[in-house]
C-alpha positions as CSV (number, residue, x, y, z in Angstrom):
1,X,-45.4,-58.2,-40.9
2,X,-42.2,-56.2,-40.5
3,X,-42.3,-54.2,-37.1
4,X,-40.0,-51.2,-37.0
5,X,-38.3,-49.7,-34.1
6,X,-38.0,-45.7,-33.4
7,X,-34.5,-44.5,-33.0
8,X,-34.1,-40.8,-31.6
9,X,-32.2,-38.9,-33.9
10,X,-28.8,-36.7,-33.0
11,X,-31.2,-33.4,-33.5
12,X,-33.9,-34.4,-30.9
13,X,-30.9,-35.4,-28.3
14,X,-29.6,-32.5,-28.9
15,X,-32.7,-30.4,-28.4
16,X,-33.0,-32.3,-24.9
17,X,-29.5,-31.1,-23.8
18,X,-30.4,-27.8,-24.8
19,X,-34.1,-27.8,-23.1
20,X,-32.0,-28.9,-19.8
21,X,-29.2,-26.5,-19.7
22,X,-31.7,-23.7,-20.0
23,X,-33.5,-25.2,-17.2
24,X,-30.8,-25.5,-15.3
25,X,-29.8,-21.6,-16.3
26,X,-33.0,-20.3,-14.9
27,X,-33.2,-22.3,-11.5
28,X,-30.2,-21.2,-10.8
29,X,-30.6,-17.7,-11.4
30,X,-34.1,-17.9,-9.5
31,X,-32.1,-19.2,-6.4
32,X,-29.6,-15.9,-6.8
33,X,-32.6,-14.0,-6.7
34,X,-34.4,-15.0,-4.1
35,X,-31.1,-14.5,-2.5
36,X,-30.6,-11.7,-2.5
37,X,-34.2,-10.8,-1.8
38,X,-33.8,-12.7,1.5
39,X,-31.1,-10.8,2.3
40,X,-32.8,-7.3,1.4
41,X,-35.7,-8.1,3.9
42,X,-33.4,-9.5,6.6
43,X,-34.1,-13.0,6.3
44,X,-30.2,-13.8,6.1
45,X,-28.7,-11.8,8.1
46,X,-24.2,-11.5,7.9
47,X,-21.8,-10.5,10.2
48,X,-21.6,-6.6,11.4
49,X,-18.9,-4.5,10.6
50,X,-16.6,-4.0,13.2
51,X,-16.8,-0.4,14.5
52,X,-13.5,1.1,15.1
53,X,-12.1,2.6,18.1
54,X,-11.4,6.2,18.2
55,X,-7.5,5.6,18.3
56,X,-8.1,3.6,14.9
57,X,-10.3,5.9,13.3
58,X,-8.7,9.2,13.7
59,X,-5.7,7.1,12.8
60,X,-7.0,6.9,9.4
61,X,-8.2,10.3,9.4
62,X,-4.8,11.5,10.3
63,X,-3.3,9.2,7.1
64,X,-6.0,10.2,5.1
65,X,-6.1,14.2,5.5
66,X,-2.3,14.7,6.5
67,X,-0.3,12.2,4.7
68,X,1.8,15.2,3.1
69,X,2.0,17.5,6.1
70,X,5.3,17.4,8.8
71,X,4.3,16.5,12.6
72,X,2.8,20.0,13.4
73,X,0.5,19.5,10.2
74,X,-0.8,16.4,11.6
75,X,-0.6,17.3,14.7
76,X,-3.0,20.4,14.2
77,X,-5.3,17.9,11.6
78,X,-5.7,15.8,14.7
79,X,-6.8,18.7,17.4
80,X,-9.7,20.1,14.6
81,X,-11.0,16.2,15.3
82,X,-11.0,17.2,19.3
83,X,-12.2,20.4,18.9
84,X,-15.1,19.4,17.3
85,X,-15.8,16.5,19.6
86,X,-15.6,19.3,22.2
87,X,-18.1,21.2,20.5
88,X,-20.3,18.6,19.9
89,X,-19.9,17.1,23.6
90,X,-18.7,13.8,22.2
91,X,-16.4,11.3,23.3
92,X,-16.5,9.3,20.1
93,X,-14.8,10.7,17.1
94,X,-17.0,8.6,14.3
95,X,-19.6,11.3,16.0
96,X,-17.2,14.3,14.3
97,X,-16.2,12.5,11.0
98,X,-19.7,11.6,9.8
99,X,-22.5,13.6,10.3
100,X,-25.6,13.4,8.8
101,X,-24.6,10.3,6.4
102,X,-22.1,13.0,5.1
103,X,-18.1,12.7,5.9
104,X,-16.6,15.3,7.1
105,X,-12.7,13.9,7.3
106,X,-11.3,11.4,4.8
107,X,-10.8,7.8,5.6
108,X,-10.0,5.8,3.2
109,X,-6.6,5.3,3.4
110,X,-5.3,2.2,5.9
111,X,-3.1,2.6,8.5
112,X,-2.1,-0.6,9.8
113,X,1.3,-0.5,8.2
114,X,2.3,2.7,10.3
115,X,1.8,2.7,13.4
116,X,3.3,6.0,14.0
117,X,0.0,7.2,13.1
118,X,-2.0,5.5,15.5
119,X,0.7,6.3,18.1
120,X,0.0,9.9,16.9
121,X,-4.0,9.7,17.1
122,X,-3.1,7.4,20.7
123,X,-1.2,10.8,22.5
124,X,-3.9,13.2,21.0
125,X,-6.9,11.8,22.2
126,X,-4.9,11.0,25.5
127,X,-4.5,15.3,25.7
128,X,-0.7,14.6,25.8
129,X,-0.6,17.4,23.0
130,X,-1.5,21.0,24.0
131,X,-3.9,23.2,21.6
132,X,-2.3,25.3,19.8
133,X,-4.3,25.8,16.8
134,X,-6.5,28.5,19.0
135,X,-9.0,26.0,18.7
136,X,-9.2,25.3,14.9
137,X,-12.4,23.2,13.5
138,X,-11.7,23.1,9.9
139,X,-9.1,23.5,7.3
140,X,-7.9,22.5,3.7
141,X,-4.8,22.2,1.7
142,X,-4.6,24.5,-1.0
143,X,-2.1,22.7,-2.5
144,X,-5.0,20.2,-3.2
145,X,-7.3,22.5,-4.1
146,X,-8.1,23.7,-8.2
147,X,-5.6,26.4,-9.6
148,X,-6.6,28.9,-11.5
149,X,-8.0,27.2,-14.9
150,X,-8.3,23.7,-13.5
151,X,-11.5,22.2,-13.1
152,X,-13.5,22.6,-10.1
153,X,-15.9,19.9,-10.3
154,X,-16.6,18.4,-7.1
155,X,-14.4,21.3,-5.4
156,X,-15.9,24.1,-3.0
157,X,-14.4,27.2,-4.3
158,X,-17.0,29.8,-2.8
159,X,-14.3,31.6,-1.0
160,X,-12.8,33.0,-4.1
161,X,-9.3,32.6,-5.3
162,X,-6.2,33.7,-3.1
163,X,-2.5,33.9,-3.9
164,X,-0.1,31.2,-2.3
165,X,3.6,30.7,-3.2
166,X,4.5,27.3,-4.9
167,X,7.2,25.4,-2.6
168,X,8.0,23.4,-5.1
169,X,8.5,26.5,-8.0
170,X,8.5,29.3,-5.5
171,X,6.2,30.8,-7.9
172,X,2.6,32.6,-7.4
173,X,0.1,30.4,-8.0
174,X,-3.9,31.3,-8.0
175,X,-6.1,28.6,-5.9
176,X,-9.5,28.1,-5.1
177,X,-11.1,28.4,-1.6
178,X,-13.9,26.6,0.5
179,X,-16.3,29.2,1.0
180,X,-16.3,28.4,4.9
181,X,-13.0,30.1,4.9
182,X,-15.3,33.7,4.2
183,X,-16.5,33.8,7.5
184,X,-14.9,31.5,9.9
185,X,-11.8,32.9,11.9
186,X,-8.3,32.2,10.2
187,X,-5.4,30.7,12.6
188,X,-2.5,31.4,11.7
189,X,-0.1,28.0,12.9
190,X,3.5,29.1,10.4
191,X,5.5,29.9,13.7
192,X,4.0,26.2,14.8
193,X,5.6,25.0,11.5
194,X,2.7,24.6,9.6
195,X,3.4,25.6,5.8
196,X,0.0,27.7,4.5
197,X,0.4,26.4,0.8
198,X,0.2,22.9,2.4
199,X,-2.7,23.1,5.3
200,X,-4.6,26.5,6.3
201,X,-6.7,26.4,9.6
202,X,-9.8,27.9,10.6
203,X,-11.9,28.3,13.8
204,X,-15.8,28.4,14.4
């Protein structure tokens, strides 16, 4: 009697390696799921954001909004952020900047790397600079703003088109207008040395 022995052949090993990879596969992407379900429902919890100080967040509102405006521009940029606070009875300007889940002053660019603007934000919020934007709340930059035949996607233009002089071609150009600026009281800061086709300030 000849007894004969069962070898596994190259295919079935092969299967195996395959069966175990795939198992491998999904445990692993069970365990990122459950993950991040854990995390959803507060079960791993990670570190809080930092909330910034007022200096450092009108900072970046000041870099943000006025990084193309002279020292008056950013000066005035700075005292719509008071104003409001005034307004609104706040001592925090993260009160001003987002209401309602909704931002009301840019703040995405980063400051750390000039500190002239926090030294800026540092004497505004200290009062060492005087109102004289007659107590401006808003503005825009027209220069920013859609031209006449641009796209205004994403753009308020409700208050129409007005006529400002390029100061780059020191020709007429067309621009679009928040519609705010219909019926809030215009300031006009060009004796301050603010330049309209650059900033344009308006009061409640």
């Amino acid at each position: 009697m000849t007894e004969s022995k069962e070898t596994q052949s190259p295919t079935d090993s092969k299967k195996s390696s395959n069966i175990f990879a795939n198992l491998w596969l999904a445990l692993t992407l069970l365990a990122l799921v459950m993950l991040l379900v854990a995390r959803q429902r507060g079960q791993i919890s990670r570190p809080p954001d930092r909330p910034l100080s007022n200096v450092d967040l009108l900072a970046r509102v000041l870099i943000s909004e006025a990084s193309i405006g002279n020292q008056a521009e950013r000066e005035a940029v700075g005292l719509t952020v008071i104003n409001r606070m005034k307004n609104m009875r706040t001592n925090q300007v993260s009160d001003v900047v987002t209401i309602d889940g909704f931002y009301h002053y840019a703040t995405n660019q980063d400051p750390t790397l000039y500190p002239e603007y926090a030294d800026l934000a540092r004497s505004i919020l200290a009062g060492d600079i005087d109102d004289f934007t007659g107590g401006a709340t808003h503005f825009f930059s027209p220069h920013s703003m859609p031209k006449q035949g641009e796209s205004r996607k994403n753009f308020d233009c409700d208050g129409g088109l007005v006529r400002y002089t390029s100061l780059a071609t020191a020709k007429p150009e067309e621009i679009c207008t928040p519609g705010w600026s219909k019926y809030l009281r215009y300031v006009n800061l060009v004796t301050t040395g603010v330049r309209p086709y650059y900033f344009e300030f308006y009061a409640e």
